[in-house]
N, C-alpha and C positions, 0 to 999 in steps of 0.2 A: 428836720432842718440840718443842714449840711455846716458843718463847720470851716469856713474858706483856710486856714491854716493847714489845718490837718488834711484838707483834700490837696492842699497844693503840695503835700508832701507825697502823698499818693500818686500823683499827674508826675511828678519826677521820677520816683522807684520805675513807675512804669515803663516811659521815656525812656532810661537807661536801661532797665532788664532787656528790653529790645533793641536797642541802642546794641549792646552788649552782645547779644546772642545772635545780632544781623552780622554784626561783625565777625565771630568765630563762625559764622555761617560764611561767608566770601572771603574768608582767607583761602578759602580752598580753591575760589575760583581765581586767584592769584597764584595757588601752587600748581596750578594744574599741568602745565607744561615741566617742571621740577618733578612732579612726583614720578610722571611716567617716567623721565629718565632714569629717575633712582632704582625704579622695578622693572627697567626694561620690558614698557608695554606700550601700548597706542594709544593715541589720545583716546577714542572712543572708547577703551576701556579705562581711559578715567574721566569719562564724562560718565559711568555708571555709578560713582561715588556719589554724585551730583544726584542721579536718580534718586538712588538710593535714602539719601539722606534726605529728600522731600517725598516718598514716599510712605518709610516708618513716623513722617510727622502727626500722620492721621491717627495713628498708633498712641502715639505718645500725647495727641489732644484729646485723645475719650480716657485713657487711663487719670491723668491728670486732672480733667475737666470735672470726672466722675468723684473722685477724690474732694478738690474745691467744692463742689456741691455738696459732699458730708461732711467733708471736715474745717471746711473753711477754704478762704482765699488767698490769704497771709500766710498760714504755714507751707500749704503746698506749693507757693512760686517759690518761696525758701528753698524748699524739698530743690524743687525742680532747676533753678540757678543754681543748685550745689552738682546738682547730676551732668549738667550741660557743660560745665567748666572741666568735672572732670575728665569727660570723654573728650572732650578738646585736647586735654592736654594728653594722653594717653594717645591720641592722635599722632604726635609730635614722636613717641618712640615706634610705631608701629616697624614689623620687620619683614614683611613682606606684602605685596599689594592685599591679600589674602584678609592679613592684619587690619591693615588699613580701611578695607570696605565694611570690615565689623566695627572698628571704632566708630565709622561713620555713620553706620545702621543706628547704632547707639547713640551717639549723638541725635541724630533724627529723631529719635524718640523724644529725648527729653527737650528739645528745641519745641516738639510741637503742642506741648503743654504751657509756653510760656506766653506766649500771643492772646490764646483764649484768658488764661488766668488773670495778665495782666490789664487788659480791654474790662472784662467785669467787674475787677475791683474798681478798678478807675470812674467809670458809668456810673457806679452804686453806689459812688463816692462824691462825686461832686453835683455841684447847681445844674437843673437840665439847661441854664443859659450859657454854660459854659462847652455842652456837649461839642458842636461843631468844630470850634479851635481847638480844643484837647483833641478831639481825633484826629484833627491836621496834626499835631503835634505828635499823638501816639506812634502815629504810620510813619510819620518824619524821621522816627529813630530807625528805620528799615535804611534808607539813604544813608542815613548818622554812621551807623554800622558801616556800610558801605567807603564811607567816606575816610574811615578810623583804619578799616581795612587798605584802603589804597595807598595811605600815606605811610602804614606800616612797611609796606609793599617799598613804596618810594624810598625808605629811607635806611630800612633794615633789612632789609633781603637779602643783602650783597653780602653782608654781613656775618648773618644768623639764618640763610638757608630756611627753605620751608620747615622744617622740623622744629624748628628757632620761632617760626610763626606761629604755630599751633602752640606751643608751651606760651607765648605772651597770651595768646585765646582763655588761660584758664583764671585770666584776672578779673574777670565779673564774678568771681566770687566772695569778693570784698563786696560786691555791693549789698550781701545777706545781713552784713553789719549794720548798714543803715534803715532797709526794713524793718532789721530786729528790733531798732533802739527808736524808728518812729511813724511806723504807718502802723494803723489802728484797719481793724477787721473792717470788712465793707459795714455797712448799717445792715443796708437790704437783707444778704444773711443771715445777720443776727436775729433779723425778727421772721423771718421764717424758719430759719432753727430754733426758734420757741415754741415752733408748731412741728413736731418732729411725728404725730401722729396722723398731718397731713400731707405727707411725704408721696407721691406720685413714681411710680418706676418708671428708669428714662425708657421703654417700650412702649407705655402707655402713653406719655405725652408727646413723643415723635409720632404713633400712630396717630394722635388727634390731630397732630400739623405735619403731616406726611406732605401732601402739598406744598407745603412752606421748607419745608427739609429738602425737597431735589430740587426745587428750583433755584433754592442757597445752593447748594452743591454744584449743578452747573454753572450757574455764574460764577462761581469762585476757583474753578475751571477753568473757566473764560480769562477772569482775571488773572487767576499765576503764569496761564501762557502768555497774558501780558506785560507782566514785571519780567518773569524769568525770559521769557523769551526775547526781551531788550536787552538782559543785563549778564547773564551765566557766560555767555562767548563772547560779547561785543569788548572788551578791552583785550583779553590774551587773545584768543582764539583767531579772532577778526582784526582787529588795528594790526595787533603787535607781528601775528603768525602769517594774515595774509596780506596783507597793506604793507608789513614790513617798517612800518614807523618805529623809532628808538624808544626806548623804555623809558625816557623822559618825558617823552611826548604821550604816551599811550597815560602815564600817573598824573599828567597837567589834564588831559580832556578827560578822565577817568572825575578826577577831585572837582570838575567844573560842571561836570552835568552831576553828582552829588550833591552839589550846594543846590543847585536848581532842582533836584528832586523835592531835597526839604523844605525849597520856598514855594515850590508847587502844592507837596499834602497841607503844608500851613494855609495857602491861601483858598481854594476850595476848599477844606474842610471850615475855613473860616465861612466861604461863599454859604457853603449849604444851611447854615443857621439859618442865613436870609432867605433864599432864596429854592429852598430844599432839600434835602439829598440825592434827590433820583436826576432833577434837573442838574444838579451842579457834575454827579458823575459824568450824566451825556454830554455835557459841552466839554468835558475833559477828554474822554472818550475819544468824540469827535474833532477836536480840534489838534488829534495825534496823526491824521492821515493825513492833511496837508506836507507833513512832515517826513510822512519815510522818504521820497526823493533824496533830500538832504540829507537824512541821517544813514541810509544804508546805498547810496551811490555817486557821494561825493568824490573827490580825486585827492585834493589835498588834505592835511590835519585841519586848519582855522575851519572849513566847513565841512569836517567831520565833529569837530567838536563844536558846532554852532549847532545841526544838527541834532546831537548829542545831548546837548542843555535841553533845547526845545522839546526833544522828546523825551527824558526824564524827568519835565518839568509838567507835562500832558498825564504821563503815564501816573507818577505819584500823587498829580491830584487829583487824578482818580480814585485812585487808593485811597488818599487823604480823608475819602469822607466812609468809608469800609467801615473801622471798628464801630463809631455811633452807629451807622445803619444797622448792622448785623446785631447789636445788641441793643436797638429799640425793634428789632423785629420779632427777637430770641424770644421763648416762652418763659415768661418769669422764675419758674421752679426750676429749672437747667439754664440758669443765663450763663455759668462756668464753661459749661459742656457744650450748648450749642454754637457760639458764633466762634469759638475755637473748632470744635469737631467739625464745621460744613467746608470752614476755612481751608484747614487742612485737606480732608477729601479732598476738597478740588486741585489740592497739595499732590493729591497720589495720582487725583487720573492729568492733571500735567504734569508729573515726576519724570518723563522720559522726553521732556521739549529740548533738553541737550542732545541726547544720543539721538532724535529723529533731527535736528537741525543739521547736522554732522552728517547723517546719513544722508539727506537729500543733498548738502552741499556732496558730498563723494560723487553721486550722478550727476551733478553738473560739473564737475574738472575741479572740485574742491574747492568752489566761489560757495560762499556764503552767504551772498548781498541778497540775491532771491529767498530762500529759506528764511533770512531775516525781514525781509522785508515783506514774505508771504503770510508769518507771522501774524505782527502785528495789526497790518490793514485786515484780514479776517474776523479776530478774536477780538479789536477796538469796535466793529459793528454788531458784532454778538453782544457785545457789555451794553451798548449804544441801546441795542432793540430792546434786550430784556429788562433793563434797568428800565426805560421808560413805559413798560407796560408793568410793571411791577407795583409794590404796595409802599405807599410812602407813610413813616410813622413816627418824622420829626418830632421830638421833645416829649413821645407817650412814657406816661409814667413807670418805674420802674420799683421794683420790689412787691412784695406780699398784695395780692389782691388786682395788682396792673395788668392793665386787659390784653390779652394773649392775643 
């Protein structure tokens, strides 16, 4: 029996750890134009930091994950919010691009431990009636981030310089304060850490659900080429660099499809309680491809950002209904490890949708509206097709004994 207090403290810590960590995540896709100047380098070479740092996520989600699974859930997103803050802020003095792409390796790592950690605690913690809105709400903190991000952008840049932004990045680690003082260990752990004799190696239970393991992995493929591939270039790279819109304009439509991402994960992840999870990602999926016309070939800003909303409002709730799914699907004895580790993989094999979007845009006269918009309509029919051939496992029970 789940305690609705103490879960509802859990559903917040989480919300902000990601919240937090999306944020020190897209500060960078705000510096990005800043940084190359300071190092006198090309964009493309720093759309490699971008790679980078969603590639060692997959790294930093099995170390992590593996960890939570032995030792708990609670201590090690502690751990892990304390590690993430401080390569952010170490971020901030790097002294050469050299510098920079290792902070950001770094950072990658422990960013990609925080997603899985915090999705299981969350699951293991509260009512399964509550699943569907809490994972709108978990994913919502990706936008949240985002949104914390742009307004930093908007207000203090001018200011305090990208270097000034990465040092504000290492303030999520105030929020170790508040787990310390009231989120209580998942349950579900605790009683399978009573059975420490029935402890399965994560090789053995991936081999029993190898099937279930690539197909999480390609979808979640699918999927990062669908966030990232909306979101890493489309305010600097594309509004501001190729559209040429002012830096007011690009921080208004930036903050306006961020509101609408997080009422997007809210409302399908709401939908899917009702109505499923595989159904609800497909009509989100698909109700993104009426959309690119608008969103990557309009002329003026009002429907650039009209655009803009609609498809970050598609895109995240899709997402929205991600962490419940991935972790009613996960094998109960690694539920830490798996819907973090497939998450991520599909983190590594889309880690370079910047530097190839950049590159295809270069062969066309350096338009990006195609690469953007080739994107998307692609990898929204792959999530479309797989997701509804896939395994639907709304509201299966979770901890010690729940059927794999």
């Amino acid at each position: 029996m789940h305690d609705p207090a103490k879960a509802r403290h859990v559903v917040a810590a989480a919300y902000l750890g990601w919240t937090l960590d999306a944020f020190d995540f897209f500060i960078m896709i705000f510096a990005f134009a800043a940084v190359g100047k300071t190092f006198h380098v090309s964009g493309l070479t720093v759309t490699f930091a971008i790679t980078l740092t969603l590639a060692m996520r997959a790294i930093g989600a099995l170390i992590f994950g593996r960890l939570a699974d032995r030792f708990g859930r609670r201590p090690i997103l502690m751990l892990d919010i304390a590690l993430f803050s401080v390569f952010e802020l170490l971020t901030g003095f790097s002294w050469s691009m050299t510098s920079f792409l290792l902070f950001r390796a770094l950072y990658g790592v422990a960013m990609g431990g925080e997603w899985g950690l915090g999705a299981s605690l969350t699951m293991e913690s509260i009512p399964s009636e509550w699943r569907g809105w809490v994972s709108g709400l978990l994913q919502a903190g990706y936008p949240s981030g985002y949104l914390l991000a742009t307004i930093l952008y908007g207000v203090l840049f001018p200011l305090i310089g990208w270097r000034g932004m990465f040092m504000v990045g290492a303030l999520p680690a105030l929020l170790i304060l508040y787990i310390r003082s009231t989120i209580p260990e998942s349950p579900d752990w605790q009683a399978q850490n009573k059975s420490r004799a029935n402890r399965v190696p994560l090789s053995v239970v991936l081999g029993q659900h190898a099937r279930l393991a690539v197909y999480a992995v390609i979808l979640m493929t699918a999927f990062n080429f669908f966030s990232h591939g909306t979101q890493d270039l489309y305010p600097i790279a594309f509004l501001q660099e190729q559209m040429k819109f002012s830096h007011a304009t690009v921080v208004s439509i930036a903050i306006a499809y961020n509101i609408a991402a997080i009422l997007g994960g809210l409302a399908f992840g709401w939908l899917s309680q009702r109505i499923g999870r595989r159904v609800a990602i497909v009509i989100a999926a698909l109700l993104a491809l009426p959309v690119i016309p608008l969103w990557a070939f309009s002329t003026t800003p009002l429907m650039f950002g009209l655009g803009a909303v609609l498809m970050q409002f598609m895109v995240q709730g899709a997402w929205g209904v991600v962490p419940v799914h991935l972790n009613e699907l996960s094998p109960p004895q690694i539920r830490a490890t798996f819907p973090g580790f497939v998450y991520q993989l599909g983190n590594f094999l889309a880690s370079a949708n910047a530097t190839i979007q950049v590159g295809l845009a270069g062969a066309m006269g350096h338009d990006l509206r195609w690469p953007l918009a080739g994107t998307v309509g692609v990898v929204a029919v792959i999530i479309a097709v797989m997701v509804a051939f896939g395994t639907e496992a709304r509201n299966r029970p979770m901890g010690e004994g729940a059927p794999a």
